[in-house]
N, C-alpha and C positions, 0 to 999 in steps of 0.2 A: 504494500500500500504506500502510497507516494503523500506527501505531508502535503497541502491545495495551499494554503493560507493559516495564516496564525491563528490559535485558540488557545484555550484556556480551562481547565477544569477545578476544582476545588475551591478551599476558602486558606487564611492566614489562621484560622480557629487553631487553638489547641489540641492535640491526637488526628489532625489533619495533612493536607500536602495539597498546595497550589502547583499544578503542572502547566507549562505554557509551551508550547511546539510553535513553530515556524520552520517553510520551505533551507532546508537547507543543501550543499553540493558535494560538500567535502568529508562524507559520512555521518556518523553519528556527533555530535558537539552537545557535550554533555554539562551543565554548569548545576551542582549542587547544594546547595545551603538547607543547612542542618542545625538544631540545637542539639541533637545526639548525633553529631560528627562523626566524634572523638568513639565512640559506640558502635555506632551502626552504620559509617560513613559507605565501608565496603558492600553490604550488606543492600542497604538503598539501592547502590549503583547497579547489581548486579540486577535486583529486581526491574527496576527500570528498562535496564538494557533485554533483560530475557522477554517484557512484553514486547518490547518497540521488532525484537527478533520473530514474537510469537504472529506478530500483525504484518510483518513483509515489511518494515520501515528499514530503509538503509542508507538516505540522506536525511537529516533533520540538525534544528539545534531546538535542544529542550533545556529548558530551564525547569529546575524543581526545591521548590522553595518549603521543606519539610517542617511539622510545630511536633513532630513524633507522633506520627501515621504507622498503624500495623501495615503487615505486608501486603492484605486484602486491601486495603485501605488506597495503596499507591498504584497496585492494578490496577484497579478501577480506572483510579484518576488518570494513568496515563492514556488508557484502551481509550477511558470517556474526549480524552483531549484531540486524540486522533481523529476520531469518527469525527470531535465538530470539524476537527480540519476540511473534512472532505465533503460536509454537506448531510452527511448520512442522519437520516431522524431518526426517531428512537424506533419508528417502524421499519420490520422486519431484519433487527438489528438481534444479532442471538446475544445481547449482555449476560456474561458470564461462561458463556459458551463458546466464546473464541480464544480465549488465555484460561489454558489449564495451571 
């Protein structure tokens, strides 16, 4: 799946994660901010990256702006951030059923 335009998923709330994608060229461009870094810094990235892998994403720059989001939590929000990229509505969108 090819990133259309910029979007946006989540909030700055606490146990959350604002995700933001935009078209990018040069692969994945990945910018993290965290208040469990120091923690979970690894651990984020990886999740992020295994959706952005799980959906066909292979240029993008995301930004993911974490308040300590579980891992269900960041799925979501990146799979949700994708889909606005592209236009897709919530119809006939299998949520939950594209990222195992």
């Amino acid at each position: 799946m090819e990133i259309q335009k910029p979007a946006m998923a989540g909030t700055l709330e606490s146990s959350d994660a604002q995700v933001t994608v935009a078209p990018g060229s040069n692969g994945i461009e990945l910018t993290l901010e965290s208040s469990v870094m120091n923690q979970y810094g690894r651990q984020i990235k990886a999740t992020v990256l295994s959706v952005l892998e799980g959906l066909g994403v292979q240029n993008a720059k995301i930004k993911v702006v974490d308040k300590g989001a579980l891992d269900c939590t960041l799925k979501a929000r990146v799979e949700c951030a994708v889909f606005r990229s592209n236009g897709i509505s919530a119809q006939n969108v299998p949520w939950g059923g594209v990222i195992k």
